[in-house]
N, CA, C and O atoms as a CHARMM CRD file, in Angstrom:
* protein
*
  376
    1    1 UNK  N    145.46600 132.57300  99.21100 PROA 1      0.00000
    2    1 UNK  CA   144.19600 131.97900  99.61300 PROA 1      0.00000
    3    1 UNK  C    143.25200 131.85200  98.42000 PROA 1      0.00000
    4    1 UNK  O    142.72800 130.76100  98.19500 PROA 1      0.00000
    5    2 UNK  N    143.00600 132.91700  97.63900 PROA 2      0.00000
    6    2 UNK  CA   142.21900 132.89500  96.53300 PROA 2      0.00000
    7    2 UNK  C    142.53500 131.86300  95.11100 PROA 2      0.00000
    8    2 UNK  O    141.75900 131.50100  94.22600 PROA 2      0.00000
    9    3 UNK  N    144.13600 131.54800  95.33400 PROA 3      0.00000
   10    3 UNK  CA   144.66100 130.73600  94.49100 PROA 3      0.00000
   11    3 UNK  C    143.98500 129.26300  94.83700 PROA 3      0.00000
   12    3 UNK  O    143.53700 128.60000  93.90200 PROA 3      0.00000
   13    4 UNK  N    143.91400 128.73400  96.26500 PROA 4      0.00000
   14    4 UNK  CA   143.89600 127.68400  96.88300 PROA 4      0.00000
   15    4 UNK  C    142.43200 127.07000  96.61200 PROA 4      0.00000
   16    4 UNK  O    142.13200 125.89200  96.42100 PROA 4      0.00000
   17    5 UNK  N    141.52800 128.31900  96.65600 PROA 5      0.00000
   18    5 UNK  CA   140.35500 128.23800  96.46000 PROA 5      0.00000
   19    5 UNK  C    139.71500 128.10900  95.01800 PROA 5      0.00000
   20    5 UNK  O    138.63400 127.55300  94.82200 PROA 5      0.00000
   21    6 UNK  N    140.41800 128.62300  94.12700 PROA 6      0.00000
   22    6 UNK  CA   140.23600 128.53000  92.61600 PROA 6      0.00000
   23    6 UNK  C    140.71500 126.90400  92.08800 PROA 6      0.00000
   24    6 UNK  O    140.15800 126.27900  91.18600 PROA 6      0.00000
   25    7 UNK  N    141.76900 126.47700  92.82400 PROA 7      0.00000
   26    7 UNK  CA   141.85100 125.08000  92.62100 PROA 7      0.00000
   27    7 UNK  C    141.54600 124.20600  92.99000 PROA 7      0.00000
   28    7 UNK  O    142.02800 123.15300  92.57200 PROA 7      0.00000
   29    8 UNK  N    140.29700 124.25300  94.25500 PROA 8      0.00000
   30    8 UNK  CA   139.65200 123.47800  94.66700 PROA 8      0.00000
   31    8 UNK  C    138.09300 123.30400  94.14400 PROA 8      0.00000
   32    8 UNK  O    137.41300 122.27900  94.17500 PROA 8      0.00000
   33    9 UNK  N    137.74800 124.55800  93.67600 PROA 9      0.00000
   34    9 UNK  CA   136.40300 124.75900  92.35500 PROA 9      0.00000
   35    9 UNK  C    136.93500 124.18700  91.10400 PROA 9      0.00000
   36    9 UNK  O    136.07200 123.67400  90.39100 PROA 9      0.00000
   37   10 UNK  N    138.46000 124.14000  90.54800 PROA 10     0.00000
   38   10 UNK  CA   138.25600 123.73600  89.29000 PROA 10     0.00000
   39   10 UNK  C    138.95600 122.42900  89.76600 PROA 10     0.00000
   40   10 UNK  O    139.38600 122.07400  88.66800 PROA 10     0.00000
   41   11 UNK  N    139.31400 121.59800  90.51000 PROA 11     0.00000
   42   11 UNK  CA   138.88700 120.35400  91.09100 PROA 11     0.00000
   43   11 UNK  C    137.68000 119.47200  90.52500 PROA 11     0.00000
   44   11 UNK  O    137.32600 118.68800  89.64500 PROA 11     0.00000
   45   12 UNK  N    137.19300 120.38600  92.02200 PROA 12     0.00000
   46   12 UNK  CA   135.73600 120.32700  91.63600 PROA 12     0.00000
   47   12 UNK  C    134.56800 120.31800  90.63200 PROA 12     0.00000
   48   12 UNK  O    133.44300 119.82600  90.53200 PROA 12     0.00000
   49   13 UNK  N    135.52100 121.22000  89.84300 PROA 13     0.00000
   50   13 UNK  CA   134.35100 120.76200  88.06900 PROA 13     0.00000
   51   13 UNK  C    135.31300 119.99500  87.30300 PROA 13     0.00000
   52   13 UNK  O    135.14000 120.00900  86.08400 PROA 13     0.00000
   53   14 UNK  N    136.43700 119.22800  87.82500 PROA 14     0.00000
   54   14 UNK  CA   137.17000 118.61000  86.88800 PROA 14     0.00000
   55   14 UNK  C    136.53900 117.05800  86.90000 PROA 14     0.00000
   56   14 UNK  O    136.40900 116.29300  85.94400 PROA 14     0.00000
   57   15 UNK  N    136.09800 116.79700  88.69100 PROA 15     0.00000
   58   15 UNK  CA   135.19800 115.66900  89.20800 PROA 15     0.00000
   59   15 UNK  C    133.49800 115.71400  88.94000 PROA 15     0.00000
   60   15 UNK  O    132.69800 114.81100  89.18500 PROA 15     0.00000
   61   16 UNK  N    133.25000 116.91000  88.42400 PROA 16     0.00000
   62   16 UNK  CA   131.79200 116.68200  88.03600 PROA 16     0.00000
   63   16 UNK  C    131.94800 116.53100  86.57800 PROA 16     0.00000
   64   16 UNK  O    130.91400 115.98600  86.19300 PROA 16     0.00000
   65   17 UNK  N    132.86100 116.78200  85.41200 PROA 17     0.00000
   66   17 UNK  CA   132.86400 116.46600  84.38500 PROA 17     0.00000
   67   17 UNK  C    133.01900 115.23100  84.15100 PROA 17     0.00000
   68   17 UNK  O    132.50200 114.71900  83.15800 PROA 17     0.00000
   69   18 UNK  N    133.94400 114.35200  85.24500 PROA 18     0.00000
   70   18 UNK  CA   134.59100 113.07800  84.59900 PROA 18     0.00000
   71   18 UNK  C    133.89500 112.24600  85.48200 PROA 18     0.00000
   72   18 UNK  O    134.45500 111.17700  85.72300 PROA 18     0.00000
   73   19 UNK  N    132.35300 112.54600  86.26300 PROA 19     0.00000
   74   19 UNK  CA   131.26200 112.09100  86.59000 PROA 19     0.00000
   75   19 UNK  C    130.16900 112.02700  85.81100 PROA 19     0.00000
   76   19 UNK  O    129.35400 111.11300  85.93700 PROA 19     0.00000
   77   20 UNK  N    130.04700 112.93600  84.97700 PROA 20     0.00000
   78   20 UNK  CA   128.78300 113.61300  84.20800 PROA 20     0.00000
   79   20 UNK  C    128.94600 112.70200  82.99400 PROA 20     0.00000
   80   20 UNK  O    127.98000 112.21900  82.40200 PROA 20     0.00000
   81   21 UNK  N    130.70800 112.41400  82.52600 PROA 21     0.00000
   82   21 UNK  CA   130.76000 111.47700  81.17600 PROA 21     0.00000
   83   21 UNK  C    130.95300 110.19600  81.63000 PROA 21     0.00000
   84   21 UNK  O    130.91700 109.34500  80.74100 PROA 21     0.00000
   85   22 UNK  N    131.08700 109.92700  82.39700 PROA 22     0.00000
   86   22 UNK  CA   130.89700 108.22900  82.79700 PROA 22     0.00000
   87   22 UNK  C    129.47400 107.96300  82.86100 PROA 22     0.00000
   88   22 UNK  O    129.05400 106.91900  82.36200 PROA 22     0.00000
   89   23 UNK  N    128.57100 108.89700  83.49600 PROA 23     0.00000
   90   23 UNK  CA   127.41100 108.37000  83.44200 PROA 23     0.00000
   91   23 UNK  C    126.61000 108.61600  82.21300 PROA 23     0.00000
   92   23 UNK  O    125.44600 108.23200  82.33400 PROA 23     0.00000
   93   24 UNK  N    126.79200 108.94400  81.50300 PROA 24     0.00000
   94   24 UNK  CA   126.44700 109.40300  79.81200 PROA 24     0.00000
   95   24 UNK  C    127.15400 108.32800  79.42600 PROA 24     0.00000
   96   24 UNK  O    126.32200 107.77600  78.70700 PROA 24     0.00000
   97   25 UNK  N    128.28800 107.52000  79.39800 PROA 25     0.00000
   98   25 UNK  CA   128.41600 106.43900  79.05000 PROA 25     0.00000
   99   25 UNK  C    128.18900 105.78300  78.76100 PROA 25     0.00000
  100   25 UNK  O    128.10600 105.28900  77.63700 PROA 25     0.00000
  101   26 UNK  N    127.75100 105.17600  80.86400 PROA 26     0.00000
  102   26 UNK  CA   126.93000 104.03600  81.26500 PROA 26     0.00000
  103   26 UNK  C    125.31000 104.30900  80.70300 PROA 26     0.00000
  104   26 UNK  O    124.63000 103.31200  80.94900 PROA 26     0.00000
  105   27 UNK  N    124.65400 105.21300  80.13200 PROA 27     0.00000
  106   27 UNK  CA   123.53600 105.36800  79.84200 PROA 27     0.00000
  107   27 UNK  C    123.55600 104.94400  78.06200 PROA 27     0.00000
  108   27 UNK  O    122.66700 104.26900  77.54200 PROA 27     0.00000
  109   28 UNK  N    124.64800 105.45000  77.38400 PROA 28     0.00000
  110   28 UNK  CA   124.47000 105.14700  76.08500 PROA 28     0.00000
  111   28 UNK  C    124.68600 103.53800  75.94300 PROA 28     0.00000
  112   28 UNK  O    123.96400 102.89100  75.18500 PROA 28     0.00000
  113   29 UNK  N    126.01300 102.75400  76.93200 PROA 29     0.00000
  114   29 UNK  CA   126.41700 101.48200  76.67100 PROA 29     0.00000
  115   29 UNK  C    124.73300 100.49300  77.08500 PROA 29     0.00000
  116   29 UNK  O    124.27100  99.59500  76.38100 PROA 29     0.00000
  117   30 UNK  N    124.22700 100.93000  78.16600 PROA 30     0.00000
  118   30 UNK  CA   122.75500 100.65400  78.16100 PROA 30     0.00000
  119   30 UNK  C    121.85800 100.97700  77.15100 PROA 30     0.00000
  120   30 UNK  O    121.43600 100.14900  76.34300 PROA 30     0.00000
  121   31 UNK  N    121.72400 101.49100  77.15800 PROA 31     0.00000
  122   31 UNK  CA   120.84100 101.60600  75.10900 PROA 31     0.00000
  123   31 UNK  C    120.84200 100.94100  74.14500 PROA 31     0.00000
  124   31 UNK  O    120.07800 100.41800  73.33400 PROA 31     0.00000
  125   32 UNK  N    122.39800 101.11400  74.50600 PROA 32     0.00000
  126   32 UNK  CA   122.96200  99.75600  73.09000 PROA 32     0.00000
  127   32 UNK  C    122.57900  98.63900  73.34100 PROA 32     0.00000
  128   32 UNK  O    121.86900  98.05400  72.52300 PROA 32     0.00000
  129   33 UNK  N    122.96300  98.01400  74.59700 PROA 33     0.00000
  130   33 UNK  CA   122.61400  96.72500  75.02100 PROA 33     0.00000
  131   33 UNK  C    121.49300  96.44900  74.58000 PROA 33     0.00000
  132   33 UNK  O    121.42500  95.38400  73.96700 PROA 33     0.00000
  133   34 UNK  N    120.09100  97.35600  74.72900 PROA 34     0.00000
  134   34 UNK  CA   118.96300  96.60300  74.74400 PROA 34     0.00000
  135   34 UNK  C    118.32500  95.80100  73.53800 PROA 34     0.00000
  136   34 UNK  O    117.30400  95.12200  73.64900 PROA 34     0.00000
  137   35 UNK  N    119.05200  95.96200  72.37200 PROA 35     0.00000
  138   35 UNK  CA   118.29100  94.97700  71.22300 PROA 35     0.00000
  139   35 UNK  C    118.98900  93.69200  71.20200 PROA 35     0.00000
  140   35 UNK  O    118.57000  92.79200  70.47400 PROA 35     0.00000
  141   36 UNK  N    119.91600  93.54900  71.86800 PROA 36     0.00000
  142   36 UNK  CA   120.78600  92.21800  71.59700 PROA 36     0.00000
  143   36 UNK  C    120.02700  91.38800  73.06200 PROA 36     0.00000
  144   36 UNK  O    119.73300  90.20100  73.20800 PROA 36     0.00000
  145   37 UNK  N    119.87600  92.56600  74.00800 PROA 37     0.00000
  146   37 UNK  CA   118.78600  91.79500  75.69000 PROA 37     0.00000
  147   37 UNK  C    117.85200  91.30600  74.70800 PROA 37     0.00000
  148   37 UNK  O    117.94700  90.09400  74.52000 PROA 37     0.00000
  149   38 UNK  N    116.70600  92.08800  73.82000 PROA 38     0.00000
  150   38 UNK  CA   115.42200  91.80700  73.39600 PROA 38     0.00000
  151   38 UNK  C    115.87400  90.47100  72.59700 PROA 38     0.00000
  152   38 UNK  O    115.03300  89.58000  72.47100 PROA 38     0.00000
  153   39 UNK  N    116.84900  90.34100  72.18900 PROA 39     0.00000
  154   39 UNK  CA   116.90700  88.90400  70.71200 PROA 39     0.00000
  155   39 UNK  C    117.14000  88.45000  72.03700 PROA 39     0.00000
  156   39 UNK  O    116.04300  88.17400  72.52300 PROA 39     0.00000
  157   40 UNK  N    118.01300  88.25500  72.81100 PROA 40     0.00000
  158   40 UNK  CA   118.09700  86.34300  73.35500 PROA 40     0.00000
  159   40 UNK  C    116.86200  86.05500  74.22900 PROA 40     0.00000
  160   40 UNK  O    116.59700  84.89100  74.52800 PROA 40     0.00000
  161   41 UNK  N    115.71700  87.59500  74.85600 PROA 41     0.00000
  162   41 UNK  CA   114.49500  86.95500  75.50600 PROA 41     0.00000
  163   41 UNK  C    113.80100  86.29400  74.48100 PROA 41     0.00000
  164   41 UNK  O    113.26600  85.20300  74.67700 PROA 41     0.00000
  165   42 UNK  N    113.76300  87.05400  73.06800 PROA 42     0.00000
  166   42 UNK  CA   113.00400  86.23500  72.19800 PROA 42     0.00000
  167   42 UNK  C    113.60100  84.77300  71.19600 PROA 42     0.00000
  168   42 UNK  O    113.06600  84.21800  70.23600 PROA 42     0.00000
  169   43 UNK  N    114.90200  84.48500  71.90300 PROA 43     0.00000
  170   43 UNK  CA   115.22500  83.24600  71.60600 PROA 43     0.00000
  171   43 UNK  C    114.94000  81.79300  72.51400 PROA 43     0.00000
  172   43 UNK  O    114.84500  80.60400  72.21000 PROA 43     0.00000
  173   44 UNK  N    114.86400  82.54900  73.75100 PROA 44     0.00000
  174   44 UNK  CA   114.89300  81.52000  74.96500 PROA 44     0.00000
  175   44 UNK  C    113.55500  80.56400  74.95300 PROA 44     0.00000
  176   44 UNK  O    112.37300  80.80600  74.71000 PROA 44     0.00000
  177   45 UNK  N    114.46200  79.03900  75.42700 PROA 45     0.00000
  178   45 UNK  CA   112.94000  78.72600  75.66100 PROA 45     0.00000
  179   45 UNK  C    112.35900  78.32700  76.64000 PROA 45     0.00000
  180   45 UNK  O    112.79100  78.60000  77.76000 PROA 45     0.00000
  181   46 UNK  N    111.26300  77.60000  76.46500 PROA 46     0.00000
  182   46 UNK  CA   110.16200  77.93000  77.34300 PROA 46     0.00000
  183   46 UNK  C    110.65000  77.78600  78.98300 PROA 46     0.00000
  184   46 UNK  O    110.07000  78.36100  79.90400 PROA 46     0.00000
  185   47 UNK  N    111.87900  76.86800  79.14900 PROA 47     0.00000
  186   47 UNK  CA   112.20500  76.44800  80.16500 PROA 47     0.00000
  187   47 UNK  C    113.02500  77.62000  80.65600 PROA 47     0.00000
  188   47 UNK  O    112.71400  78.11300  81.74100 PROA 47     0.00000
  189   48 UNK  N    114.32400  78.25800  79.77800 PROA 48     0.00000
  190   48 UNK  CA   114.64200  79.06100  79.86300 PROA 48     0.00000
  191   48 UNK  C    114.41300  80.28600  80.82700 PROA 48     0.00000
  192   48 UNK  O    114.88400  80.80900  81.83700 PROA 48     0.00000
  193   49 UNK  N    113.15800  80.45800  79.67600 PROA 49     0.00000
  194   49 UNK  CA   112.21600  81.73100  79.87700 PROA 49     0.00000
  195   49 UNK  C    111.95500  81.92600  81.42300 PROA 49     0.00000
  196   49 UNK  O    112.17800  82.95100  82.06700 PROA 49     0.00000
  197   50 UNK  N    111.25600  80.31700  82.05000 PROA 50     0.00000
  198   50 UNK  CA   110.39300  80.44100  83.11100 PROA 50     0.00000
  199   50 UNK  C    111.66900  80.29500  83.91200 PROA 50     0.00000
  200   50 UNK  O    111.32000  80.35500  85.09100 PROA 50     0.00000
  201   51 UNK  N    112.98600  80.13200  83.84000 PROA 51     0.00000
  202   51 UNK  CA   114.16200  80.10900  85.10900 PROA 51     0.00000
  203   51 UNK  C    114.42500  81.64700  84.93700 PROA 51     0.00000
  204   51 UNK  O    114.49300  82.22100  86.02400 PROA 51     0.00000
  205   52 UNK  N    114.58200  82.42100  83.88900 PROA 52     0.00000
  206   52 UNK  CA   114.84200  83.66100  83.91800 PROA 52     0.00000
  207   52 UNK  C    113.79500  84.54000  84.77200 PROA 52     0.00000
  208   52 UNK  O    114.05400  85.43600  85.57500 PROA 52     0.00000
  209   53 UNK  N    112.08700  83.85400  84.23100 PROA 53     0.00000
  210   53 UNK  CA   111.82200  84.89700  84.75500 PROA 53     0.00000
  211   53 UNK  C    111.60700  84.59000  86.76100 PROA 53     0.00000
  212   53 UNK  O    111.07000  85.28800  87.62100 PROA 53     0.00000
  213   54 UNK  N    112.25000  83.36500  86.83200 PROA 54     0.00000
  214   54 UNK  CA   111.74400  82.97100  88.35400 PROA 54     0.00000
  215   54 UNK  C    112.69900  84.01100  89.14500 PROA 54     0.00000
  216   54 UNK  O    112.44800  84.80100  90.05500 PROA 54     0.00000
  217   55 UNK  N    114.02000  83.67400  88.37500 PROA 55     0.00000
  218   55 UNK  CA   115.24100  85.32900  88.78600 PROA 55     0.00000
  219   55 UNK  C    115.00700  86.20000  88.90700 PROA 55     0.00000
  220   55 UNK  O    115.45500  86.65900  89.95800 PROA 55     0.00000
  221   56 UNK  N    114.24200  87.10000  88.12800 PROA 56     0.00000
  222   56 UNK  CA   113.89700  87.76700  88.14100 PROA 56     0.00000
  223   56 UNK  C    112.59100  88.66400  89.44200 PROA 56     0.00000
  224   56 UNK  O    112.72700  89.64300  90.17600 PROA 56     0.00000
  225   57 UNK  N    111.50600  87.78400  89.20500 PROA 57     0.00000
  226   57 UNK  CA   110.29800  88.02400  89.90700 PROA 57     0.00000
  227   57 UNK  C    111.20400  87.70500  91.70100 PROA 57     0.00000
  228   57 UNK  O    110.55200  87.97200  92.71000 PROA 57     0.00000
  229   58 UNK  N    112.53400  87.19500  91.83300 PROA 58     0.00000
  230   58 UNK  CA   113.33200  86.79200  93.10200 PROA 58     0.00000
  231   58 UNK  C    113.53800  88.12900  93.49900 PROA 58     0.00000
  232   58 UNK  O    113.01600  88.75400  94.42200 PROA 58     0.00000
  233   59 UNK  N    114.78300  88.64100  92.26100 PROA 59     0.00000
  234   59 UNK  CA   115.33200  89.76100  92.68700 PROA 59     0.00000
  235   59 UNK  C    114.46000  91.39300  92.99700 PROA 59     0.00000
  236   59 UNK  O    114.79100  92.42500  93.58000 PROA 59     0.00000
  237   60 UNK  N    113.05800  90.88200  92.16300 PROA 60     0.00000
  238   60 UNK  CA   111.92800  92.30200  92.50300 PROA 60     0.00000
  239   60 UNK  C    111.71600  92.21600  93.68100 PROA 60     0.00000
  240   60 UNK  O    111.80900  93.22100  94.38700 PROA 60     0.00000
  241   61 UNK  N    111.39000  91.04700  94.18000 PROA 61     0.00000
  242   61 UNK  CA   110.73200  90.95300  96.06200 PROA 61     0.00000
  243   61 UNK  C    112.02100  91.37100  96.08200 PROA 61     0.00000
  244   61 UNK  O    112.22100  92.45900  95.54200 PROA 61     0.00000
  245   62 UNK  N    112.99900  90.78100  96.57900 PROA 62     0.00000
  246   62 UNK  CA   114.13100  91.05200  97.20200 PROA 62     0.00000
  247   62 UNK  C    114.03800  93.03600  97.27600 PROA 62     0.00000
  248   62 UNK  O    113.86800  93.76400  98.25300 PROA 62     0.00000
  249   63 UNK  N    114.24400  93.39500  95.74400 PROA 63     0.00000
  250   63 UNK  CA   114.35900  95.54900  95.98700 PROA 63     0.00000
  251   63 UNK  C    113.24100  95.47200  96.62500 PROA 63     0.00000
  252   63 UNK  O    113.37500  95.66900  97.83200 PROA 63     0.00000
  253   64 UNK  N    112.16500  95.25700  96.27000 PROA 64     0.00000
  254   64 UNK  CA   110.81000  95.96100  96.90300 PROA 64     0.00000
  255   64 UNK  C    111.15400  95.80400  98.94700 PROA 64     0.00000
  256   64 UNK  O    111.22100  96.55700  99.91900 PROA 64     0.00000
  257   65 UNK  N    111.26500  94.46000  98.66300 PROA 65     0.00000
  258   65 UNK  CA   111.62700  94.49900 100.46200 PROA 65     0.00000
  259   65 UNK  C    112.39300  95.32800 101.31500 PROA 65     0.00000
  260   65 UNK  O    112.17600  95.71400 102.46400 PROA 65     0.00000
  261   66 UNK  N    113.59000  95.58300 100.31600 PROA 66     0.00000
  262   66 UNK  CA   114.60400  96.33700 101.10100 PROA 66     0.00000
  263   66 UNK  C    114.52700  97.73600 100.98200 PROA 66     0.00000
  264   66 UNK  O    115.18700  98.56500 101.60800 PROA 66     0.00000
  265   67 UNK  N    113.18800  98.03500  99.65300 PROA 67     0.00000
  266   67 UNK  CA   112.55300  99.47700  99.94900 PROA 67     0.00000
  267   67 UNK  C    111.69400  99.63500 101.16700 PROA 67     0.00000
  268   67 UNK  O    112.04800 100.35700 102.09900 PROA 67     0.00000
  269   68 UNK  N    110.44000  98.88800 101.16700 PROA 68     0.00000
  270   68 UNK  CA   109.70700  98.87600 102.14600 PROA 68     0.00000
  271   68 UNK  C    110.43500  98.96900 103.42100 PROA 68     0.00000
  272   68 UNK  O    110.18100  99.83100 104.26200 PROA 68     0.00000
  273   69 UNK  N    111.73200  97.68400 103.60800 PROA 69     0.00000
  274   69 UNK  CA   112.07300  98.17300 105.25500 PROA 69     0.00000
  275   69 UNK  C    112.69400  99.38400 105.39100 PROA 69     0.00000
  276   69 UNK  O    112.33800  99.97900 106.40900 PROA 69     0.00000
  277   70 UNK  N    113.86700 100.21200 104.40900 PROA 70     0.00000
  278   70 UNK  CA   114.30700 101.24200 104.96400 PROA 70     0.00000
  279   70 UNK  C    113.50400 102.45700 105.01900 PROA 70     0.00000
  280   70 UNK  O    113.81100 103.52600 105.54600 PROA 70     0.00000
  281   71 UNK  N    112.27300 102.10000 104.31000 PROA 71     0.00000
  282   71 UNK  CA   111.67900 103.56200 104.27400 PROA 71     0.00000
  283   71 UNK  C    110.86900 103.87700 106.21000 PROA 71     0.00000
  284   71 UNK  O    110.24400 104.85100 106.63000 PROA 71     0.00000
  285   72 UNK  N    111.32300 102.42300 107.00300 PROA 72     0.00000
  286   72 UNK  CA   110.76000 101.99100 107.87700 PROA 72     0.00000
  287   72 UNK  C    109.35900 103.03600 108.18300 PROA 72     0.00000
  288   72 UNK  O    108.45300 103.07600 107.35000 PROA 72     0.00000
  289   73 UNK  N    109.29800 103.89400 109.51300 PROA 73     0.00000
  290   73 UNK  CA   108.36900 104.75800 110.06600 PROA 73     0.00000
  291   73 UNK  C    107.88900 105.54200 109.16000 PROA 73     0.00000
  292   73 UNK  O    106.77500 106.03600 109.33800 PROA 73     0.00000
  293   74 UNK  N    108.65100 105.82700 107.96400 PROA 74     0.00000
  294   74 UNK  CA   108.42700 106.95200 107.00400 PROA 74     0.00000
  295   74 UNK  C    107.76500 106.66400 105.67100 PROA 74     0.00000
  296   74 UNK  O    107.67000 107.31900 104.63300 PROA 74     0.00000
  297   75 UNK  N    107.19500 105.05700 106.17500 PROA 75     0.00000
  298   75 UNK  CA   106.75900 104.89600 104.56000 PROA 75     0.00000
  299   75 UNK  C    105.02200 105.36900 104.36100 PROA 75     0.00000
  300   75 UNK  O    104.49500 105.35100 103.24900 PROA 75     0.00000
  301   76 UNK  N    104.42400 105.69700 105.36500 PROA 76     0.00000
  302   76 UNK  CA   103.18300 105.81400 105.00800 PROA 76     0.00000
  303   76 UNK  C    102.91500 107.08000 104.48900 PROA 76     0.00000
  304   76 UNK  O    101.99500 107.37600 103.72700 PROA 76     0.00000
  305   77 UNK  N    104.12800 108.10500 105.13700 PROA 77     0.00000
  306   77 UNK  CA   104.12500 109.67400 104.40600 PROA 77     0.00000
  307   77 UNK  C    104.50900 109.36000 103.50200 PROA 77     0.00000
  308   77 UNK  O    104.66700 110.51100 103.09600 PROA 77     0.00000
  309   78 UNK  N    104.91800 108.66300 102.54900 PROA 78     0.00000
  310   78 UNK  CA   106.25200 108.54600 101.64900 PROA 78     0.00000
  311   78 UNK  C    104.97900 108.29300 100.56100 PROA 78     0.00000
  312   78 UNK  O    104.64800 109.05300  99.65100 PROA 78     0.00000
  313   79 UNK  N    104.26600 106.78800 100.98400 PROA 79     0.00000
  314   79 UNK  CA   103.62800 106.20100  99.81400 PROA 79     0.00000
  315   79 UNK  C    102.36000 107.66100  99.77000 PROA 79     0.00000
  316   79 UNK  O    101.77800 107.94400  98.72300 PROA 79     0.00000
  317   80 UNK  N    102.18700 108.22300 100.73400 PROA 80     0.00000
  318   80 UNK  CA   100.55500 109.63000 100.44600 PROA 80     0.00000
  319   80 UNK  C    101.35100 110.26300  99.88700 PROA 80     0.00000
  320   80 UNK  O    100.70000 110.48400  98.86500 PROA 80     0.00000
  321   81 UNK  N    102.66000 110.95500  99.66800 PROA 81     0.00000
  322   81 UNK  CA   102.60900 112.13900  99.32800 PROA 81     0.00000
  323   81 UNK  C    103.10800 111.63800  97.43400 PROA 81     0.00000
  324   81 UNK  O    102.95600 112.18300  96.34100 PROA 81     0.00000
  325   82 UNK  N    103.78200 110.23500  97.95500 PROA 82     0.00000
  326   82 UNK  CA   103.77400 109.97300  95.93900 PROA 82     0.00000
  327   82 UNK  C    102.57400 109.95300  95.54100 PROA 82     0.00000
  328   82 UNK  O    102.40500 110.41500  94.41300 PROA 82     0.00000
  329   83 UNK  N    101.89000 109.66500  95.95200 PROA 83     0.00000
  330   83 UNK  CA   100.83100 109.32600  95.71900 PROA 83     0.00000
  331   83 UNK  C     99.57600 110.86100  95.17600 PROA 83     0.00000
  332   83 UNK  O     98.75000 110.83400  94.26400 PROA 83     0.00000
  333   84 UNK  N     99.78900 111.65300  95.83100 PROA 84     0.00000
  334   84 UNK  CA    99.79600 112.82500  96.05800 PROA 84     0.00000
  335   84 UNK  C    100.27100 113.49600  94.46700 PROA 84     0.00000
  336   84 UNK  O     99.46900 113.72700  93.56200 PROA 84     0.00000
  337   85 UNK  N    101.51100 113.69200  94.41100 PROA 85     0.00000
  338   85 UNK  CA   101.85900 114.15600  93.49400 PROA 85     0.00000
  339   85 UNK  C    102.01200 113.08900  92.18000 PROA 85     0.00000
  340   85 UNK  O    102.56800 113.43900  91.13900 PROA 85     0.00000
  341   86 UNK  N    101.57500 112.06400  92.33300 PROA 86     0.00000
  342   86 UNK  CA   101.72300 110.93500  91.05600 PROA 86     0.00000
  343   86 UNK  C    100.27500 110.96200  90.21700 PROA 86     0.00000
  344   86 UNK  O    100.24700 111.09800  88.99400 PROA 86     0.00000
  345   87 UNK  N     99.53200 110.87000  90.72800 PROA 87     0.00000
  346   87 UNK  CA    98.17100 111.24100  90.79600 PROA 87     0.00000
  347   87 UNK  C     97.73600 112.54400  89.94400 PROA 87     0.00000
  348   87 UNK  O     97.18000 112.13300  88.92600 PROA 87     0.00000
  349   88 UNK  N     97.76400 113.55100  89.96100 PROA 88     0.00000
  350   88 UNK  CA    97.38400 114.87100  89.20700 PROA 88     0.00000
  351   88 UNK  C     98.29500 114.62200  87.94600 PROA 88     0.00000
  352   88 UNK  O     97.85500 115.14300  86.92100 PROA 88     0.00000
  353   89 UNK  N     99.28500 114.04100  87.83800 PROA 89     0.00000
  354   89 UNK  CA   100.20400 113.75300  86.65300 PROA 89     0.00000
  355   89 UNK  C     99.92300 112.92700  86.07500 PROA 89     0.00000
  356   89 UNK  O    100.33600 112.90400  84.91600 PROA 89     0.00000
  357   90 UNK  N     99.14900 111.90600  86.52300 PROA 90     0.00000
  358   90 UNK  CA    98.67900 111.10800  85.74200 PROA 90     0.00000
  359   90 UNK  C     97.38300 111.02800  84.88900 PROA 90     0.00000
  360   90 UNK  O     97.18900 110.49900  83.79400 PROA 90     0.00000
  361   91 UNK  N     96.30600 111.91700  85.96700 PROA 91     0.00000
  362   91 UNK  CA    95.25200 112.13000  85.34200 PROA 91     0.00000
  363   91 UNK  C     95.30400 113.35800  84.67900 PROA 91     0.00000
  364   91 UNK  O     94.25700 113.84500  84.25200 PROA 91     0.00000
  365   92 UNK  N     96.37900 113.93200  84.53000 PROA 92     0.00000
  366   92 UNK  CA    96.43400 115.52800  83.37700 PROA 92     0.00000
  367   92 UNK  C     96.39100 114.34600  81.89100 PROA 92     0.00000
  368   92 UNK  O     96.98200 113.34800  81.47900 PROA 92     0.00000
  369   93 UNK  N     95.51300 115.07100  81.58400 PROA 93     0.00000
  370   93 UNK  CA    95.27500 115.21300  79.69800 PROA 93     0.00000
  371   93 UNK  C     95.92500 116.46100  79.07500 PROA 93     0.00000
  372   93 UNK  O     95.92200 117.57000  79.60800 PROA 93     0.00000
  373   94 UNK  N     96.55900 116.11900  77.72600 PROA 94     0.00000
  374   94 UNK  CA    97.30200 117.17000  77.09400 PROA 94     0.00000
  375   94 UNK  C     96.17600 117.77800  75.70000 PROA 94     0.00000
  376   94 UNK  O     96.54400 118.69400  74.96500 PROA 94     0.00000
């Protein structure tokens, strides 16, 4: 039994390791990306620009919406208590 159980913990940290480095990955391959993102916004033009950013300003309504509905009954506690704790963090001075 104790055997069964020792190989289901080191399982278990064998799937949080080869979770922990994929997403350290996906976080460094994002990093990288971002100066080659910054050159082609600052190549695009004007027409470009304004189809990218129409995509864009699409796909924000689109998350924001599908935040707002699932937070359904629960969003008015949701938005006081961020609000709540966003608030004293923001107005702390160091």
């Amino acid at each position: 039994m104790t055997l069964c159980l020792t190989c289901g913990a080191l399982q278990m940290l064998k799937e949080a390791a080869v979770a922990i480095g994929k997403g350290v990955s996906a976080v460094f391959r994002f990093a990288l990306s971002i100066p080659g993102r910054l050159a082609a916004l600052a190549t695009m033009s004007p027409s470009d620009w304004a189809k990218w950013w129409k995509g864009t300003w699409v796909w924000l309504k689109e998350e924001a919406h599908h935040f707002w509905v699932s937070l359904g009954e629960n969003r008015h506690t949701y938005i006081q208590t961020s609000g709540e704790v966003c608030l004293p963090l923001a107005l702390k001075s160091d």
